[in-house]
C-alpha positions in Angstrom: 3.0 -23.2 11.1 -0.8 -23.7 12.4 -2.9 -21.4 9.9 -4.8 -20.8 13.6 -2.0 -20.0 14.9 -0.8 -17.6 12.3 -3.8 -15.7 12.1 -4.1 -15.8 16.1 -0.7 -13.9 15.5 -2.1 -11.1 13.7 -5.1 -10.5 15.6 -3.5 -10.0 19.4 -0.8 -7.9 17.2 -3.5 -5.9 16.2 -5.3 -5.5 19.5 -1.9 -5.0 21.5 -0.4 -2.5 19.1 -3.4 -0.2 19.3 -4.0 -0.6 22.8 -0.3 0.0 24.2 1.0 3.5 24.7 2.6 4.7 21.4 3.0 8.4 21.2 0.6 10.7 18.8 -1.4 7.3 17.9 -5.0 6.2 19.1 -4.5 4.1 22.0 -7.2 2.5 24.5 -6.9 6.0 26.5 -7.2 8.6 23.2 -9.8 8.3 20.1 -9.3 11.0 17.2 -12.4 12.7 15.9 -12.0 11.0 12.8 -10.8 7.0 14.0 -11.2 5.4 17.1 -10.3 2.9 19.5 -12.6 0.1 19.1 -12.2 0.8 14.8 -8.3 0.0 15.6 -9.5 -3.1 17.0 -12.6 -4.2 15.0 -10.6 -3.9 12.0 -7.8 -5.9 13.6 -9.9 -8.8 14.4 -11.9 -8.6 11.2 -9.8 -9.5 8.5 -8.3 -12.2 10.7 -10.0 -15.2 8.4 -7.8 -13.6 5.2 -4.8 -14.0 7.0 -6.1 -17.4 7.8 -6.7 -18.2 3.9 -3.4 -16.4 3.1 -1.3 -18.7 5.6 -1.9 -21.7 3.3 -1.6 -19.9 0.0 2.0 -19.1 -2.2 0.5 -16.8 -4.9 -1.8 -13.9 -5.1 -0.6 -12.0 -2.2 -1.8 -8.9 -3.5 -5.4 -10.2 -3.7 -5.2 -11.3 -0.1 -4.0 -7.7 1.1 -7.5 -6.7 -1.1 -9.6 -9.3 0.7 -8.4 -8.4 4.0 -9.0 -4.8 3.1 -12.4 -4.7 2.3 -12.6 -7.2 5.3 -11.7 -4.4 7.4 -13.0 -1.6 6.0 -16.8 -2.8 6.7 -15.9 -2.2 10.7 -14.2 0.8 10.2 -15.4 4.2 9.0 -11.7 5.1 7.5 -8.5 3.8 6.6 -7.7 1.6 10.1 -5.1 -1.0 9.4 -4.0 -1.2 5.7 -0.6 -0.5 6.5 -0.6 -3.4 8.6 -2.6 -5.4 6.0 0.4 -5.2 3.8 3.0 -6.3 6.1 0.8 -9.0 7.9 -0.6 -10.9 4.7 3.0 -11.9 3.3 4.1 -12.7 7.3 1.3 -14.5 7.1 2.2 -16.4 3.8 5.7 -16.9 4.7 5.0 -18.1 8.3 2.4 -20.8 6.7 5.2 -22.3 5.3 7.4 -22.5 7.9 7.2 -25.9 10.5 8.3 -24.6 13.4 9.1 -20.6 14.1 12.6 -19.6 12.2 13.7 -16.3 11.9 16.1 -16.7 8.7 13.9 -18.9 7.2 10.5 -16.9 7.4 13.2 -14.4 5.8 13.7 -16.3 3.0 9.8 -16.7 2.4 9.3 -13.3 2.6 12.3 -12.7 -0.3 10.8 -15.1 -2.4 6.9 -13.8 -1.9 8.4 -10.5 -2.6 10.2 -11.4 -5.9 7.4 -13.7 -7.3 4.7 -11.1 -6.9 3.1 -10.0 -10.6 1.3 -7.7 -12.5 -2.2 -8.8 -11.4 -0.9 -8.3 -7.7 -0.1 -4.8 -8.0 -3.9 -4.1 -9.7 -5.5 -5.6 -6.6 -3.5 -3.5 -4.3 -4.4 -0.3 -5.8 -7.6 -1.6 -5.5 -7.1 -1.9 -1.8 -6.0 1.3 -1.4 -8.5 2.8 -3.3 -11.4 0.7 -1.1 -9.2 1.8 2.1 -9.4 6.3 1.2 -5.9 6.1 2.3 -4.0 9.4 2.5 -1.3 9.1 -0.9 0.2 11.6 -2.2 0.8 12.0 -6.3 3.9 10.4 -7.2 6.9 12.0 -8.3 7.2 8.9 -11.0 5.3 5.7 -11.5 1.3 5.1 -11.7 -0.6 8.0 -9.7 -3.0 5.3 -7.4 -5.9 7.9 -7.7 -5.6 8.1 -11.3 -8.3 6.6 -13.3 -5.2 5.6 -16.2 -2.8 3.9 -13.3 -4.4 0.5 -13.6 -4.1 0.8 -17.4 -0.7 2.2 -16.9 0.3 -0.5 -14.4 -0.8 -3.4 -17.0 1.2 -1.3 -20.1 4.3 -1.2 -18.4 4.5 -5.1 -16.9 5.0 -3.3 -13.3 4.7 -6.3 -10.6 3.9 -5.3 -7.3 7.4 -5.4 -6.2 8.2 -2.7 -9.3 5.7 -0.6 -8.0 7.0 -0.9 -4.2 10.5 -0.2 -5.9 8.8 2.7 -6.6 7.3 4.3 -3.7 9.9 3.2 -1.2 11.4 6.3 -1.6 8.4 8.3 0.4 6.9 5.0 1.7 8.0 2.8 4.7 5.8 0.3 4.6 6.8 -0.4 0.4 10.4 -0.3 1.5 10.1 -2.9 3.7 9.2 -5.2 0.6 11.8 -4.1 -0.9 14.6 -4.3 2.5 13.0 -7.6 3.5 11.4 -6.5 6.5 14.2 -5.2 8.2 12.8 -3.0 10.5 10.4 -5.3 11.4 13.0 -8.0 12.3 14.4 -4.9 14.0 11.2 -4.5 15.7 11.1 -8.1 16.8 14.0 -8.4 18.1 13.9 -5.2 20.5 10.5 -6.5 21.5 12.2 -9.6 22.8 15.1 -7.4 24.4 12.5 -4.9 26.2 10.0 -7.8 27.3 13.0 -10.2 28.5 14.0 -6.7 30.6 10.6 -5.1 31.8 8.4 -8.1 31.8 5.5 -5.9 30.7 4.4 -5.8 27.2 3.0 -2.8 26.7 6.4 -0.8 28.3 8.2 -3.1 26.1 5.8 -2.0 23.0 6.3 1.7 24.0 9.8 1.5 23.8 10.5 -0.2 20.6 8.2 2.6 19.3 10.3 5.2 20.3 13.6 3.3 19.2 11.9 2.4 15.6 10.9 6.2 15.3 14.3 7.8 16.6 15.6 5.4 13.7 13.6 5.8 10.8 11.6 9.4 10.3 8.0 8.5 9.9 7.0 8.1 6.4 3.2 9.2 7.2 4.5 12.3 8.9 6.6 13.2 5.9 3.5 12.9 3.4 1.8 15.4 5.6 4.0 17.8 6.8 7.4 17.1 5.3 10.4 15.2 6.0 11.8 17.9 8.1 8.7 17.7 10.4 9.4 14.2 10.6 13.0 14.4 11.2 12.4 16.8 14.1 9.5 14.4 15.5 12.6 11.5 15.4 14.7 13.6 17.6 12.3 14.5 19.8 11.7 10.7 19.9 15.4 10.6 20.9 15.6 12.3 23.5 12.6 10.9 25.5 14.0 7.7 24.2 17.3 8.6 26.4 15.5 9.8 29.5 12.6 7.6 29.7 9.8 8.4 32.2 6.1 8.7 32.1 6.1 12.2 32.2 8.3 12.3 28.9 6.4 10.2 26.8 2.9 12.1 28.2 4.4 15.4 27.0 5.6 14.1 23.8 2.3 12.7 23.2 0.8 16.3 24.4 2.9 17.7 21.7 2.2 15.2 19.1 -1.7 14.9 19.1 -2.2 19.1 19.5 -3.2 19.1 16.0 -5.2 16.2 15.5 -3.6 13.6 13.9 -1.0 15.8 11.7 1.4 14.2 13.8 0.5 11.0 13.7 3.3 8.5 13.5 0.9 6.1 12.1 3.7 4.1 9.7 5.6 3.6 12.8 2.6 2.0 14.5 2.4 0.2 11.8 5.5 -1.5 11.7 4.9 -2.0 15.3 2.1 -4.6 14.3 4.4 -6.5 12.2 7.2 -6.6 15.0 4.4 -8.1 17.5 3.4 -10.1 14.7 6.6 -11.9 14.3 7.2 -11.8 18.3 3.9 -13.6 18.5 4.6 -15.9 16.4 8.0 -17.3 18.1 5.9 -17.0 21.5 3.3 -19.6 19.8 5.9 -21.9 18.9 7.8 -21.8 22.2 4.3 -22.2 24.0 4.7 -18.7 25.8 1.4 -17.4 24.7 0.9 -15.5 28.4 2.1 -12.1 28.4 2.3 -9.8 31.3 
């Protein structure tokens, strides 16, 4: 596919993920004390010309997620969008080799992106991470990313990027879907498709494969912060306004969500989000249905 086009893809992921209505996360209505709106989207936009590079490229994927990284983090004060930066630069990849949009096939790319990644990969993405001040907690097992040794560590032991995704998909979302293939961001895709084909609107459509990916899979950003019982009770809740959708029920479960802050915050969700628009976007290019309502 077009590099243009693939990194187009990312960007208006990036600017309608944060800008629909996804409960406990900054959207274009709510700003936390510590991130903001306009960071969301700066950010998005900003690292756009890595993904650009990235499309034509099959190696190195973990110095792209870097790139893009530090290509974000000059427009925002704090960790905005590496999540996303790790599921959009191998999309990105995969999708560049692709002629035409094909789900099974940018699949495959993403399998074999995965598999090939090395040892130099994984020390550029605790780089990024690093760069990024993202909230990580000390491993259980494997290299502790705020350890000055892990790099050293990383190098001793021969772990690729994929071994060290192996690793923390245990408490980690975003690693897991390196390791599952994407799957829920296929998920995501396709229940995009489903709720757009049905509402027509792509922000109601955005809204409620958010609440479907969360009822689904407990949010992994929840769990680092308050515990995976926290988050499990935040997925049922998710439930249940799932089931009896109005506005008033996602309002009070956003109420309930950003009381503390951002403790709640189901960033990791939101995250996947940006890869399921990604990947919708992406088949909307192809077809030529670039106009969303």
């Amino acid at each position: 596919m077009n590099p243009f086009d693939v990194m187009k893809a990312s960007q208006i992921a990036c600017c309608l993920e944060v800008s629909s209505f996804k409960p406990g996360n900054v959207h274009r209505n709510r700003d936390y004390k510590d991130i903001k709106y306009h960071h969301f989207i700066n950010s998005g936009i900003a690292f756009g010309n890595v993904v650009y590079e990235a499309s034509q490229k099959d190696k190195d994927v973990g110095l792209y997620i870097k790139k893009a990284v530090i290509e974000s983090k000059k427009w925002s004060p704090t960790n905005a969008n590496l999540g996303i930066i790790m599921l959009h630069i191998p999309i990105a990849m995969a999708a560049g080799k692709l002629k035409n949009f094909n789900e099974n096939k940018l699949k495959e790319n993403l399998k074999k992106i995965a598999e090939n990644t090395t040892v130099e990969d994984a020390l550029n993405v605790y780089d990024a991470i690093n760069i990024a001040m993202a909230y990580v907690n000390k491993p259980k097992k494997g290299p502790d990313v705020t350890s000055e040794d892990a790099k050293k560590e990383l190098v001793e032991k021969g772990l690729t990027l994929l071994d060290v995704y192996k690793i923390s998909a245990e408490w980690d979302n975003i690693s897991k879907e390196w390791i599952d293939n994407f799957k829920i961001s296929f998920e995501g895709y396709n229940l995009l498709k489903k709720y757009y084909k049905e509402f027509n609107n792509i922000n109601l459509a955005i809204t409620k494969t958010f609440l479907n990916l969360l009822t689904k899979y407990p949010d992994t950003l929840i769990a680092r912060k308050r515990g995976f019982e926290t988050a499990l009770k935040v997925s049922k809740m998710a439930e249940n306004v799932l089931n009896n959708f109005t506005e008033e029920k996602v309002n009070e479960f956003d109420k309930y969500l950003s009381k503390e802050g951002n403790k709640l915050n189901p960033g990791t969700t939101a995250d996947l989000i940006a890869s399921s628009l990604m990947i919708f976007i992406l088949d909307r290019i192809d077809k030529g249905e670039t106009i969303l309502w």
